[in-house]
C-alpha positions, -999 to 999 in steps of 0.1 A, spaced: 241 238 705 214 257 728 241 289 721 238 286 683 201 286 685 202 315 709 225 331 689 199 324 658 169 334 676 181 366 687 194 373 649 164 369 637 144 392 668 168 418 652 160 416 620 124 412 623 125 441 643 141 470 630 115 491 612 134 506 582 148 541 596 181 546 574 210 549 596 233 581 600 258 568 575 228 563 549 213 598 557 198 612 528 201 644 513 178 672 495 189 700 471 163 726 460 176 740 423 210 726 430 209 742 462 220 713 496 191 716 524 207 720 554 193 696 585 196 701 617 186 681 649 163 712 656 147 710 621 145 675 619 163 654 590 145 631 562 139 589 571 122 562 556 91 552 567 74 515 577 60 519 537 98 525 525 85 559 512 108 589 526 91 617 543 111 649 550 104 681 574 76 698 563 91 732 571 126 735 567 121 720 529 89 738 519 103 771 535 136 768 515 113 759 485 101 798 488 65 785 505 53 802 536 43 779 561 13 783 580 2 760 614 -34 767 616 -37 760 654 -72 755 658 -74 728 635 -51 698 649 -29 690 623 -35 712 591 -10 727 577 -9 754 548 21 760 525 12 794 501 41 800 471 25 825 446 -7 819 441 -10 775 447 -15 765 480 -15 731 495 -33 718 528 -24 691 543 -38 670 566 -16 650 598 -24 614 601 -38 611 564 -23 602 534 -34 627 509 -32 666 508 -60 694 490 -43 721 463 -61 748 456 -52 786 439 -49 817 461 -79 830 449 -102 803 455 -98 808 495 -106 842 511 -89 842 541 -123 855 558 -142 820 551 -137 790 570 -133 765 537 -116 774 499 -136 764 469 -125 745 441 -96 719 464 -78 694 444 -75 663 467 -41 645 457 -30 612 473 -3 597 492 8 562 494 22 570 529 7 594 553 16 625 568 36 621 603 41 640 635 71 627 650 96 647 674 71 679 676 76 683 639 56 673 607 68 652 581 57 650 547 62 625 514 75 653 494 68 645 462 32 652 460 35 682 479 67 702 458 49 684 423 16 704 437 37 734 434 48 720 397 85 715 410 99 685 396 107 662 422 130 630 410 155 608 430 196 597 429 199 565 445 235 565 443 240 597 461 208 592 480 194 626 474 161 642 466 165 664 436 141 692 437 141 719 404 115 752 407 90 757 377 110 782 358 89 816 350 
């Protein structure tokens, strides 16, 4: 009897503890215009977060999106993705990013004008040196469409066609 209620107790420890990460045989995917993302262990690869939303690597995805990518050291944790003339800011540790056109920044002042603040119902995450990002704000700020298979577990990104 004391083995079965061992046995129970540390079944339930288990399953009260695991905190949602998707395991390797669930990975999920990402295609860009039909086009795989390729992860790597260097690049980091997409999970599931404690809020069941998925973040992906900020830089491999935007930068095979067609962004440039732009650490701003200085600042602890913001980030600037530039494609055209839309950029996005984000922010590490919050859970909503700023969009703003090109022309509304001048690289010479400190702050751009005219920021369109866009939430997050997750934040933005440093884990393993690398940020990750819930994608969907961030490629929909850059009017991709952003939708998602569940039955092949993939993020389906398509460009705004010119």
């Amino acid at each position: 009897m004391k083995k079965l209620w061992l046995c129970a107790i540390m079944l339930f420890t288990f399953l009260v503890n695991s905190n949602g990460v998707v395991a390797a045989s669930d990975s999920i995917n990402v295609t860009i215009d039909n086009k795989p993302v390729e992860f790597t262990a260097d690049s980091g690869k997409p999970f599931i977060d404690k809020n069941n939303r998925i973040l992906v690597p900020f830089r491999v995805v935007l930068e095979e999106f067609g962004a440039k990518v732009l650490w701003i050291e200085y600042s602890q944790g913001v980030v600037i993705a530039t494609k055209d003339d839309l950029n996005v800011r984000i922010f590490v540790g919050e859970n909503y990013i700023d969009q703003y056109k090109t022309e509304t920044w001048p690289l010479a002042s400190s702050e751009p004008h005219h920021t369109w603040p866009v939430a997050n119902d997750t934040n933005i995450i440093i884990k393993d040196n690398r940020v990750y990002i819930p994608i969907r704000s961030v490629l929909e700020a850059f009017n991709a469409q952003v939708t998602w298979d569940g039955k092949t577990k993939t993020i389906i990104i398509t460009s705004e066609k010119k």
